[in-house]
N, CA and C atoms as a LAMMPS dump frame, in Angstrom:
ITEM: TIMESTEP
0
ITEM: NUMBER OF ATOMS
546
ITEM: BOX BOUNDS ff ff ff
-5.0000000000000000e+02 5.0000000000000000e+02
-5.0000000000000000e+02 5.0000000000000000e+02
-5.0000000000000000e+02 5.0000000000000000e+02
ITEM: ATOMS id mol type element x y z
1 1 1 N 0.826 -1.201 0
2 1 2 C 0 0 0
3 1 3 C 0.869 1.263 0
4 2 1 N 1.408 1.29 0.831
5 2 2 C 2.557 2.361 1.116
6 2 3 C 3.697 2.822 -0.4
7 3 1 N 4.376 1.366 -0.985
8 3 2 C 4.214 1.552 -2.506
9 3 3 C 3.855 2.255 -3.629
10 4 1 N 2.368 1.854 -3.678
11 4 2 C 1.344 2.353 -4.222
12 4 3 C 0.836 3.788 -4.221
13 5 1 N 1.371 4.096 -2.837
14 5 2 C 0.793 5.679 -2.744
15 5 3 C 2.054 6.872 -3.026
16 6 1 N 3.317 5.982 -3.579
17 6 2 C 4.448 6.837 -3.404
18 6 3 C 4.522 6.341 -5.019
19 7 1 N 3.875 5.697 -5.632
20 7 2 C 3.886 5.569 -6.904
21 7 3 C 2.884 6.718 -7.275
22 8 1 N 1.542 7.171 -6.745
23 8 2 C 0.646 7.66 -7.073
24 8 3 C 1.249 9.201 -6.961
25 9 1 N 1.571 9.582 -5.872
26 9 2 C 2.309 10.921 -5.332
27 9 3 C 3.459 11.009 -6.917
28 10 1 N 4.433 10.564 -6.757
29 10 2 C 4.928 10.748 -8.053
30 10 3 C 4.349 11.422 -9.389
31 11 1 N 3.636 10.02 -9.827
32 11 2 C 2.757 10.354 -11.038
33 11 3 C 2.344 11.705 -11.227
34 12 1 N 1.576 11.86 -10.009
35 12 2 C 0.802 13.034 -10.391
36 12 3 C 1.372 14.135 -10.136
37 13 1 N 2.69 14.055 -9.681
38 13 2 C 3.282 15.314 -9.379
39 13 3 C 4.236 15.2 -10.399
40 14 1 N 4.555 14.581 -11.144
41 14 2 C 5.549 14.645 -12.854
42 14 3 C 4.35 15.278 -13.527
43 15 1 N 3.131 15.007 -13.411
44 15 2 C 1.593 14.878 -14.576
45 15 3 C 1.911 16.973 -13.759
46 16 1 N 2.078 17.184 -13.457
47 16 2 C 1.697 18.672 -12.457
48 16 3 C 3.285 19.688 -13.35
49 17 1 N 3.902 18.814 -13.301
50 17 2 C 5.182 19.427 -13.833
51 17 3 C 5.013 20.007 -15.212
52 18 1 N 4.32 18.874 -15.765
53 18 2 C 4.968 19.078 -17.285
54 18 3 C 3.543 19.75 -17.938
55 19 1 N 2.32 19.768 -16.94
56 19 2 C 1.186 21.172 -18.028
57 19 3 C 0.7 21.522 -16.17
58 20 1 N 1.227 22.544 -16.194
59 20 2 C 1.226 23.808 -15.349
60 20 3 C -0.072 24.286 -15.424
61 21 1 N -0.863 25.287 -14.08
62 21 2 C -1.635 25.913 -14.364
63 21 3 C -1.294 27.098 -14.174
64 22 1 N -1.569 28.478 -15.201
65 22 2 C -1.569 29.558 -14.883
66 22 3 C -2.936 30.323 -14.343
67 23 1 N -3.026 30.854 -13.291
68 23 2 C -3.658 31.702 -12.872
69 23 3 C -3.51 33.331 -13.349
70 24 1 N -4.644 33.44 -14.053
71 24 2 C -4.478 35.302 -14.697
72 24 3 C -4.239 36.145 -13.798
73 25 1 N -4.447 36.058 -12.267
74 25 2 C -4.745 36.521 -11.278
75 25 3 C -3.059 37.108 -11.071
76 26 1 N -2.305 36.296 -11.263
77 26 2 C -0.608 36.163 -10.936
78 26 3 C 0.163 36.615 -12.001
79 27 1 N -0.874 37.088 -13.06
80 27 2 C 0.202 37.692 -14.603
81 27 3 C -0.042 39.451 -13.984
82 28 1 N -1.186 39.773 -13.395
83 28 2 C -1.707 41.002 -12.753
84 28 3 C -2.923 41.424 -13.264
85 29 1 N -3.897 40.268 -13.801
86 29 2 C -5.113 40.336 -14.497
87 29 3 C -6.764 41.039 -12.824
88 30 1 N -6.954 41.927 -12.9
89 30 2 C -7.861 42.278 -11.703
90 30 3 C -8.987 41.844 -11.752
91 31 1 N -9.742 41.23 -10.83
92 31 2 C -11.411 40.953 -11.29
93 31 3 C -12.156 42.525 -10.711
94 32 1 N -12.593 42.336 -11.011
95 32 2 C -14.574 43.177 -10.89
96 32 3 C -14.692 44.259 -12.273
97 33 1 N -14.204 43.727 -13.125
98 33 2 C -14.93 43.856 -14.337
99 33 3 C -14.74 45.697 -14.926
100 34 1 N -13.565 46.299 -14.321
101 34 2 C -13.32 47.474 -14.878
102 34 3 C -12.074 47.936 -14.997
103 35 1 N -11.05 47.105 -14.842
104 35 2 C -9.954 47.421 -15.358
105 35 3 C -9.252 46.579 -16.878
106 36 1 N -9.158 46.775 -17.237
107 36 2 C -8.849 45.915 -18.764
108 36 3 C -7.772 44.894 -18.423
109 37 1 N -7.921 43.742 -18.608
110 37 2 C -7.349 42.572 -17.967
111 37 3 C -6.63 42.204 -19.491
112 38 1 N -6.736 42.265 -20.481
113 38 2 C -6.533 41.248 -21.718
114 38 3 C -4.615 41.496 -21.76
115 39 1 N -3.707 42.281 -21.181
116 39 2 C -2.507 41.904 -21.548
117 39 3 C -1.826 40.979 -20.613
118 40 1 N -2.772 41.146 -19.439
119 40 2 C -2.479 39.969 -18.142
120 40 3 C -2.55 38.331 -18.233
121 41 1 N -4.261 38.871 -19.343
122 41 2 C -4.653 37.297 -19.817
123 41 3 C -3.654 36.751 -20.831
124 42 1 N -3.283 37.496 -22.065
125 42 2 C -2.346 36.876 -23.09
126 42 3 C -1.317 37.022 -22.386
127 43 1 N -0.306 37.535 -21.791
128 43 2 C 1.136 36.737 -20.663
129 43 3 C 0.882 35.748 -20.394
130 44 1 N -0.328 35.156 -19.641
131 44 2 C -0.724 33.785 -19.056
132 44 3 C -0.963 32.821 -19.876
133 45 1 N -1.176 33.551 -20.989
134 45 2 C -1.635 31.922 -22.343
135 45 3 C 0.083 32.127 -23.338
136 46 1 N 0.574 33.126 -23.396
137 46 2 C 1.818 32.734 -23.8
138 46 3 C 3.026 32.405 -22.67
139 47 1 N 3.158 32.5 -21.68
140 47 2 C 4.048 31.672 -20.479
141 47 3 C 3.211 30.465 -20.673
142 48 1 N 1.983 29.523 -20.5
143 48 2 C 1.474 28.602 -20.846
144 48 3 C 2.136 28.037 -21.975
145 49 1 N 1.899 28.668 -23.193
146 49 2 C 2.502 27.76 -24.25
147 49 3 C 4.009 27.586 -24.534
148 50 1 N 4.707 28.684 -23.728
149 50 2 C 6.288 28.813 -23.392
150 50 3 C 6.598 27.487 -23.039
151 51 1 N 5.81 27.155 -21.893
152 51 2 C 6.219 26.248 -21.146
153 51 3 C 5.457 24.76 -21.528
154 52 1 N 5.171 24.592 -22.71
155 52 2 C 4.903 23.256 -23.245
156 52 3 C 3.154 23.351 -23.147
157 53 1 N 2.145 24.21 -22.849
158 53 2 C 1.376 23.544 -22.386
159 53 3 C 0.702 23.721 -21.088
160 54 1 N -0.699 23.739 -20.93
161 54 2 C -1.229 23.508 -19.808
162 54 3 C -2.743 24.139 -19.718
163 55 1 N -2.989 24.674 -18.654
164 55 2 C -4.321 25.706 -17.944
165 55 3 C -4.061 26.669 -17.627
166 56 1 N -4.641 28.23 -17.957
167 56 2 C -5.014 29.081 -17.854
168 56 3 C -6.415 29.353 -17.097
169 57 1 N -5.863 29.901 -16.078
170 57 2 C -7.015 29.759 -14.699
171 57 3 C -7.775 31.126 -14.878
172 58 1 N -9.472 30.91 -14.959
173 58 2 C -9.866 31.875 -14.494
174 58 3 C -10.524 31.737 -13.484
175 59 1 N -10.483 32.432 -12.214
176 59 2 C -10.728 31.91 -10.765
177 59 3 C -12.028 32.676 -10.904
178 60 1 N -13.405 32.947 -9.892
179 60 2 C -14.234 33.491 -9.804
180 60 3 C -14.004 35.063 -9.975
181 61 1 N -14.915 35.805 -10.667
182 61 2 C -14.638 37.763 -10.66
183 61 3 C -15.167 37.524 -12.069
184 62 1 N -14.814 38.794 -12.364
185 62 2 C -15.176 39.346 -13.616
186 62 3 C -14.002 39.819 -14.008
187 63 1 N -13.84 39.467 -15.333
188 63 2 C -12.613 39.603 -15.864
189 63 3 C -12.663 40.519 -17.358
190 64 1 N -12.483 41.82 -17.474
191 64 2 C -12.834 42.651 -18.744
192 64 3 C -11.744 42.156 -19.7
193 65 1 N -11.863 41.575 -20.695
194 65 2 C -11.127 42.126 -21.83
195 65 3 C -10.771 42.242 -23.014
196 66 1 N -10.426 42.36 -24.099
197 66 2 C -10.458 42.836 -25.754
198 66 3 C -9.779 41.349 -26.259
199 67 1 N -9.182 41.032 -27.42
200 67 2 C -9.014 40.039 -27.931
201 67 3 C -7.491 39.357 -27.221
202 68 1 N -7.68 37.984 -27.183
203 68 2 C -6.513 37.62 -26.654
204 68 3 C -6.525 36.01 -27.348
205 69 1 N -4.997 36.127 -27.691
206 69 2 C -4.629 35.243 -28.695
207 69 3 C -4.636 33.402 -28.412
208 70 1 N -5.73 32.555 -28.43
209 70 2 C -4.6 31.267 -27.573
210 70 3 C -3.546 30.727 -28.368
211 71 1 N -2.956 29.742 -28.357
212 71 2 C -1.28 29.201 -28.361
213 71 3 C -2.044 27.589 -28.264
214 72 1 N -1.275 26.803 -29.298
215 72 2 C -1.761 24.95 -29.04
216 72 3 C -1.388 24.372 -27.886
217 73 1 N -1.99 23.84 -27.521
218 73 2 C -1.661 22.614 -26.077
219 73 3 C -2.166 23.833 -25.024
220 74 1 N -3.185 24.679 -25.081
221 74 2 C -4.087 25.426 -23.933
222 74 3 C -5.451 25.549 -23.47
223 75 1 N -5.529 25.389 -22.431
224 75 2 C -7.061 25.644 -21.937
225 75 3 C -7.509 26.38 -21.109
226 76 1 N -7.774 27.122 -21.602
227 76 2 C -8.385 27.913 -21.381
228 76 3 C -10.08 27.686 -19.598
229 77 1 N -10.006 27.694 -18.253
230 77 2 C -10.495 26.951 -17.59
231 77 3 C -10.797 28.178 -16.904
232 78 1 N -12.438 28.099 -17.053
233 78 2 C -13.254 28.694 -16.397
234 78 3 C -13.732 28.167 -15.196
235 79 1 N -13.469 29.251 -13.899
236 79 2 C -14.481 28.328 -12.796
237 79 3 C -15.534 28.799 -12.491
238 80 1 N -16.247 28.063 -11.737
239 80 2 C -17.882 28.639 -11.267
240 80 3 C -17.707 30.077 -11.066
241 81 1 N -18.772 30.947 -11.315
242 81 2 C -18.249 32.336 -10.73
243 81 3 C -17.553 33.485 -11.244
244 82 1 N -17.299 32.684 -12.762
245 82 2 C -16.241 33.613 -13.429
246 82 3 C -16.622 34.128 -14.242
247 83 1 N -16.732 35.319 -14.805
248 83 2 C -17.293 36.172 -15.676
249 83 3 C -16.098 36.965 -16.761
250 84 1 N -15.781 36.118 -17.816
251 84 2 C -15.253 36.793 -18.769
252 84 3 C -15.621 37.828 -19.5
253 85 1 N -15.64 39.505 -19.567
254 85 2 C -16.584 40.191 -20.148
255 85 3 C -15.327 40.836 -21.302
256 86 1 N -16.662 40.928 -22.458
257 86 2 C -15.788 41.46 -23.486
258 86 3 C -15.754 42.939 -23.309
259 87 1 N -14.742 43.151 -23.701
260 87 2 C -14.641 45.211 -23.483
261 87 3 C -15.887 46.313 -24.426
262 88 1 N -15.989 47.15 -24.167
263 88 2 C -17.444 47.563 -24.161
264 88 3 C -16.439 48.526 -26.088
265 89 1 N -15.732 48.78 -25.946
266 89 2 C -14.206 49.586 -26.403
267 89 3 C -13.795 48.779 -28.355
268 90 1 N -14.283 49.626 -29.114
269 90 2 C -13.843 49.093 -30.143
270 90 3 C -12.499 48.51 -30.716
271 91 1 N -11.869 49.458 -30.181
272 91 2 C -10.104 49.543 -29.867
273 91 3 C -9.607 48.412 -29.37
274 92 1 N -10.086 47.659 -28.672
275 92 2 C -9.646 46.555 -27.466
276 92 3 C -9.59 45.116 -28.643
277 93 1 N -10.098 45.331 -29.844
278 93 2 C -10.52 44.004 -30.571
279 93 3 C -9.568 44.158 -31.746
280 94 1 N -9.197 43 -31.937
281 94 2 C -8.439 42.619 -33.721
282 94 3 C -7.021 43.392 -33.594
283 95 1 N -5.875 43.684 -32.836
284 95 2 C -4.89 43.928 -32.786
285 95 3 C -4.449 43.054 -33.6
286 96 1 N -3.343 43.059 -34.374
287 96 2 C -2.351 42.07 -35.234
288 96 3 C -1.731 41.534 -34.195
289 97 1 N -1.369 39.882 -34.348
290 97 2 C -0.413 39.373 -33.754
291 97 3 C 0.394 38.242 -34.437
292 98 1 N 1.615 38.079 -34.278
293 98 2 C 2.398 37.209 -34.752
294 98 3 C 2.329 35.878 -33.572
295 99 1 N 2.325 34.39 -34.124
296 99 2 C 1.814 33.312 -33.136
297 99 3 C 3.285 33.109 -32.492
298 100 1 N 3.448 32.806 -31.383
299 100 2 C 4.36 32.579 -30.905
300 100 3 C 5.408 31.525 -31.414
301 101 1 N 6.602 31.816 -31.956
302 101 2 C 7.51 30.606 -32.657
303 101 3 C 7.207 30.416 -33.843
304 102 1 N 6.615 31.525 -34.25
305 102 2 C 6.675 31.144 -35.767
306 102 3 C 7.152 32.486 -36.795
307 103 1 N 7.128 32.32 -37.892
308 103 2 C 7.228 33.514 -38.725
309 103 3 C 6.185 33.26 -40.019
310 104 1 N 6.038 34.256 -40.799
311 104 2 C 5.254 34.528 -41.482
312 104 3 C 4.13 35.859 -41.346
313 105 1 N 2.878 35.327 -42.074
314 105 2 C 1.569 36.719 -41.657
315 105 3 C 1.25 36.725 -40.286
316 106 1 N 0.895 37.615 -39.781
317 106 2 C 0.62 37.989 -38.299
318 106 3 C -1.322 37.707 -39.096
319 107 1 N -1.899 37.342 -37.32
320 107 2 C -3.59 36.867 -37.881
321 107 3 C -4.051 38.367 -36.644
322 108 1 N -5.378 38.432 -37.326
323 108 2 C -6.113 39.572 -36.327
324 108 3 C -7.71 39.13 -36.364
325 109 1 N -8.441 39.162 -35.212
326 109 2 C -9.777 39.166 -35.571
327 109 3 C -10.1 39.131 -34.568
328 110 1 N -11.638 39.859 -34.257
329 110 2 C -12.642 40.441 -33.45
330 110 3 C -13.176 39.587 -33.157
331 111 1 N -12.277 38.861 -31.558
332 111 2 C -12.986 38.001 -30.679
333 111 3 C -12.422 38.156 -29.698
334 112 1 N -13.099 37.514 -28.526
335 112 2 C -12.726 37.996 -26.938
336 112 3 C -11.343 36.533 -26.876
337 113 1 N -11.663 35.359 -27.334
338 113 2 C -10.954 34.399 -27.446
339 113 3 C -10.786 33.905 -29.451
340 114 1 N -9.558 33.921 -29.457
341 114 2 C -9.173 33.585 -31.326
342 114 3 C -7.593 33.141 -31.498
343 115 1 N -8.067 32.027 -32.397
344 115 2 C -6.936 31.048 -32.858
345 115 3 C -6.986 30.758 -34.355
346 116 1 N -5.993 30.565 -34.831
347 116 2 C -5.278 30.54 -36.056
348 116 3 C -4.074 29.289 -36.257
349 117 1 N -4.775 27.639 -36.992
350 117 2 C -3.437 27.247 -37.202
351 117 3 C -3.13 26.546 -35.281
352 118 1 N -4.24 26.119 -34.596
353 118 2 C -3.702 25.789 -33.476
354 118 3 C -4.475 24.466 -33.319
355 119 1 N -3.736 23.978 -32.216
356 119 2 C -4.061 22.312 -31.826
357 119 3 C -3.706 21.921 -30.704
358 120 1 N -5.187 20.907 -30.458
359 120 2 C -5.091 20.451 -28.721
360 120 3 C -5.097 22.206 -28.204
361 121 1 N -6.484 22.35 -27.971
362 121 2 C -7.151 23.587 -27.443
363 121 3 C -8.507 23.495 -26.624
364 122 1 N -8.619 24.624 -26.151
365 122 2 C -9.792 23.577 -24.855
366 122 3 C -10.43 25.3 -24.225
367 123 1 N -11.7 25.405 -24.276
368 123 2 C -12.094 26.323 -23.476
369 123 3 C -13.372 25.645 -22.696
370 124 1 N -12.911 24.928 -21.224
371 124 2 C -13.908 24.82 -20.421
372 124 3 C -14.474 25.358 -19.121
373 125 1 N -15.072 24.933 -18.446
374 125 2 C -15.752 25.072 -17.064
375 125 3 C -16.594 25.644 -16.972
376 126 1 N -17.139 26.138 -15.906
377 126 2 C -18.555 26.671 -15.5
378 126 3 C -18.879 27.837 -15.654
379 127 1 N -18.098 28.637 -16.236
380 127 2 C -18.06 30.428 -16.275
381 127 3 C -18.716 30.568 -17.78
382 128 1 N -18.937 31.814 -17.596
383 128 2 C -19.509 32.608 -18.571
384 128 3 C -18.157 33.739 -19.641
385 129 1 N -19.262 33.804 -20.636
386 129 2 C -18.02 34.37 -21.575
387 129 3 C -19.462 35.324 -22.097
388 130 1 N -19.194 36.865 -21.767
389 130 2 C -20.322 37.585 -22.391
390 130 3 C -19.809 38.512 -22.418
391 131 1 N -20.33 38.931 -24.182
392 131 2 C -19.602 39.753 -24.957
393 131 3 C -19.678 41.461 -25.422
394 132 1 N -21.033 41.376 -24.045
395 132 2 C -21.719 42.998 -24.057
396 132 3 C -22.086 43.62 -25.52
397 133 1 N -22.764 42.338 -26.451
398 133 2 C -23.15 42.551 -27.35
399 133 3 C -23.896 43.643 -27.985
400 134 1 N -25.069 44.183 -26.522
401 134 2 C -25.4 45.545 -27.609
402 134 3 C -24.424 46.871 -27.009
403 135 1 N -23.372 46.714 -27.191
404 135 2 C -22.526 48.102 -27.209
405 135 3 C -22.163 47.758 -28.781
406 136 1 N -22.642 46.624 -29.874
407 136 2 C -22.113 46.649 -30.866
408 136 3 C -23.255 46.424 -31.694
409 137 1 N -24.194 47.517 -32.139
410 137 2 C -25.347 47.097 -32.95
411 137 3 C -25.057 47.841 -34.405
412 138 1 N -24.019 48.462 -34.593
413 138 2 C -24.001 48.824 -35.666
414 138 3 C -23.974 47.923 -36.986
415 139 1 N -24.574 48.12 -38.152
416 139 2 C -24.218 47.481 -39.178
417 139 3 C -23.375 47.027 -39.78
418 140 1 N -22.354 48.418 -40.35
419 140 2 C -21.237 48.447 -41.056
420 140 3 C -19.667 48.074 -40.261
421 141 1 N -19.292 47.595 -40.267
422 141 2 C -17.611 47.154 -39.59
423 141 3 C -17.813 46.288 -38.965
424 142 1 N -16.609 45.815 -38.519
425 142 2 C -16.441 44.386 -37.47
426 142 3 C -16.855 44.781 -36.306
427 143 1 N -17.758 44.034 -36.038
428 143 2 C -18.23 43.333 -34.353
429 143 3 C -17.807 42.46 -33.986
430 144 1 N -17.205 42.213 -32.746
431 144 2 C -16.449 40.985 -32.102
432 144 3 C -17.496 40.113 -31.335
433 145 1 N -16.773 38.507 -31.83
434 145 2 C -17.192 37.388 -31.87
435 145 3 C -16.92 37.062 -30.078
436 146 1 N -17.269 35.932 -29.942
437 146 2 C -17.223 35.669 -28.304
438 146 3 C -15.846 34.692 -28.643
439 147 1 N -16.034 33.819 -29.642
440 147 2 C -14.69 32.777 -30.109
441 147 3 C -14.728 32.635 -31.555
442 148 1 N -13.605 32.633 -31.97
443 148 2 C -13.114 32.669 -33.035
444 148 3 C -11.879 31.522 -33.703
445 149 1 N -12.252 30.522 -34.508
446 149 2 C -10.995 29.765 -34.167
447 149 3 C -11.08 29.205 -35.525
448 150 1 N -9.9 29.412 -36.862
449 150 2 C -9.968 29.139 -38.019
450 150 3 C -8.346 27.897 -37.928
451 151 1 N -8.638 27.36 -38.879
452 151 2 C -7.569 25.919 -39.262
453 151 3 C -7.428 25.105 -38.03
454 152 1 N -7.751 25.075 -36.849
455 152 2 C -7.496 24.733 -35.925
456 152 3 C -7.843 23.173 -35.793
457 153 1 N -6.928 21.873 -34.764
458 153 2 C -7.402 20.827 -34.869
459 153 3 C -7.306 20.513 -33.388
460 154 1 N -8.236 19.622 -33.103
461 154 2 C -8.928 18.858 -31.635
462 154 3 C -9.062 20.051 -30.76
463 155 1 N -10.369 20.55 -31.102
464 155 2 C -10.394 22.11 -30.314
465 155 3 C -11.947 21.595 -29.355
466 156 1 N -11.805 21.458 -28.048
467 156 2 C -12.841 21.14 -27.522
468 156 3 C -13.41 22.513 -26.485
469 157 1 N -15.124 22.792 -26.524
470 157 2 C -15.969 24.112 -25.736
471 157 3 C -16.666 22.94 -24.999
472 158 1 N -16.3 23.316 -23.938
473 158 2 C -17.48 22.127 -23.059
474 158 3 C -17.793 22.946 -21.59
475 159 1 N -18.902 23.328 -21.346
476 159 2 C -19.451 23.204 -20.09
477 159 3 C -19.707 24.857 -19.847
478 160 1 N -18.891 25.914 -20.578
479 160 2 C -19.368 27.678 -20.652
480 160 3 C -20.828 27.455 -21.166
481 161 1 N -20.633 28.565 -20.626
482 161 2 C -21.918 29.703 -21.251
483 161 3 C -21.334 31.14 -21.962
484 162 1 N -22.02 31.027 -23.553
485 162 2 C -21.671 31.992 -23.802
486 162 3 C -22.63 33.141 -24.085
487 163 1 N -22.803 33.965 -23.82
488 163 2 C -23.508 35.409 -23.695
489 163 3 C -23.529 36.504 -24.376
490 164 1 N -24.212 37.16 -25.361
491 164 2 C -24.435 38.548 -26.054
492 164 3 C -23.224 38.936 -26.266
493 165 1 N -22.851 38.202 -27.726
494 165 2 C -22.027 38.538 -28.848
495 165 3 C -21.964 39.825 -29.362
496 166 1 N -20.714 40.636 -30.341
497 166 2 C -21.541 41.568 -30.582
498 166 3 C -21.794 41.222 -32.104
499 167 1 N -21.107 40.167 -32.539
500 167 2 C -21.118 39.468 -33.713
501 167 3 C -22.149 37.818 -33.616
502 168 1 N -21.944 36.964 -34.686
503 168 2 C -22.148 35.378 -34.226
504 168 3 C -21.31 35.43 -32.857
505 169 1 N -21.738 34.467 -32.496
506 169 2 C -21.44 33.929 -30.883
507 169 3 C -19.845 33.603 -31.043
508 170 1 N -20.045 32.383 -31.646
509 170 2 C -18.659 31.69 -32.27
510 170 3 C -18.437 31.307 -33.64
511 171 1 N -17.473 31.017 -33.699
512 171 2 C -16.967 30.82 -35.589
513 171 3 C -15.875 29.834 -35.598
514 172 1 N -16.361 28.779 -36.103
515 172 2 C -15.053 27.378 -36.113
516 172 3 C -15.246 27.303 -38.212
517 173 1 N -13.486 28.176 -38.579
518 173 2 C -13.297 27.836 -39.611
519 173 3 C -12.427 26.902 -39.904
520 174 1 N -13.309 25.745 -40.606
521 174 2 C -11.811 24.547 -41.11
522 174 3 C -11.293 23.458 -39.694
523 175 1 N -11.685 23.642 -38.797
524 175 2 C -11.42 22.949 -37.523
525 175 3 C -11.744 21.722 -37.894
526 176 1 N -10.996 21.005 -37.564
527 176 2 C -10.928 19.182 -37.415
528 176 3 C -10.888 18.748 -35.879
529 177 1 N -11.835 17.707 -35.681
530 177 2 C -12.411 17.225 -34.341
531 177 3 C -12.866 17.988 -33.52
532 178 1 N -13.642 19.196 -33.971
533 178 2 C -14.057 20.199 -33.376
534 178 3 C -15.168 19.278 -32.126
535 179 1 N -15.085 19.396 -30.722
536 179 2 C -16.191 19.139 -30.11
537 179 3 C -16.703 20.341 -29.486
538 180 1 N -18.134 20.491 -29.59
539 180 2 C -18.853 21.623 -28.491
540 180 3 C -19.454 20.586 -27.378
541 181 1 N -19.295 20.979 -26.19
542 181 2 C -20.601 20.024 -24.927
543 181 3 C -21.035 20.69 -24.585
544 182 1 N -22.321 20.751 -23.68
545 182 2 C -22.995 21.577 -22.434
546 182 3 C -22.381 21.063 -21.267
């Protein structure tokens, strides 16, 4: 028995090593929903993919912010309580970005969460993702999406709620093994 539990302790503490969780909270991301969190959140999903991989924590609060890029091998992990809000701020959406480790075109597009070209991706848990959709009723120009995720492969949404887009909700272009759950 004793064995067994120093086999188990191990395991799961190599399994702890090698996909990390980041907490946004610790990049300097603030909850209650009025300070602009999104350069706190992308530090936390690129130290994530720096480091091989893992979770990106959003702990309970409200979390404001404009588009933020994910990186393959991330998940994105909502907990009960957590309120991702999209920025009310036209400005805050579709910045250009170059993907981490690569070269070529930089991708841009008007979503609170957006991927390009990524794999083994994951946005779950119990939180909400709402996109303060009517601050965006205009016709003409881009309105931002709640998720956005083109070429992408084994990209799993399971268990959010997503909330007043200011565009479609979400947009899966070209994705292979795309799963959505409730």
């Amino acid at each position: 028995l004793a064995l067994w539990a120093v086999c188990l302790f191990l395991s799961t503490t190599q399994a702890a090593s090698v996909t990390g969780v980041y907490n946004v909270r610790d990049f300097g991301a603030a909850s209650g929903g009025e300070a602009l969190c999104t350069q706190a959140i992308q530090d936390a999903v690129d130290q994530c993919a720096k480091d091989g991989g893992g979770t990106v924590l959003f702990p309970p609060g409200t979390w404001l912010t404009g588009t933020v890029y994910l990186e393959s091998r991330v998940t994105i992990r909502l907990e009960n309580g957590c309120t991702v809000l999209g920025s009310k701020e036209k400005g805050h959406y579709g910045r250009p970005r170059m993907p981490l480790g690569r070269t070529g075109e930089t991708f841009s597009n008007w979503a609170i969460f957006a991927g390009r070209n990524l794999e083994h991706i994951a946005i779950c848990g119990q939180g909400i993702i709402d996109g303060q959709g009517a601050n965006f009723k205009y016709k003409e120009g881009a309105r931002p999406k709640n998720l956005y995720f083109e070429n992408c492969r084994d990209v799993l949404i399971e268990g959010v709620r997503l909330r007043s887009a200011g565009s479609w909700m979400q947009h899966y272009r070209n994705c292979e093994r795309l799963r959505v759950r409730d």
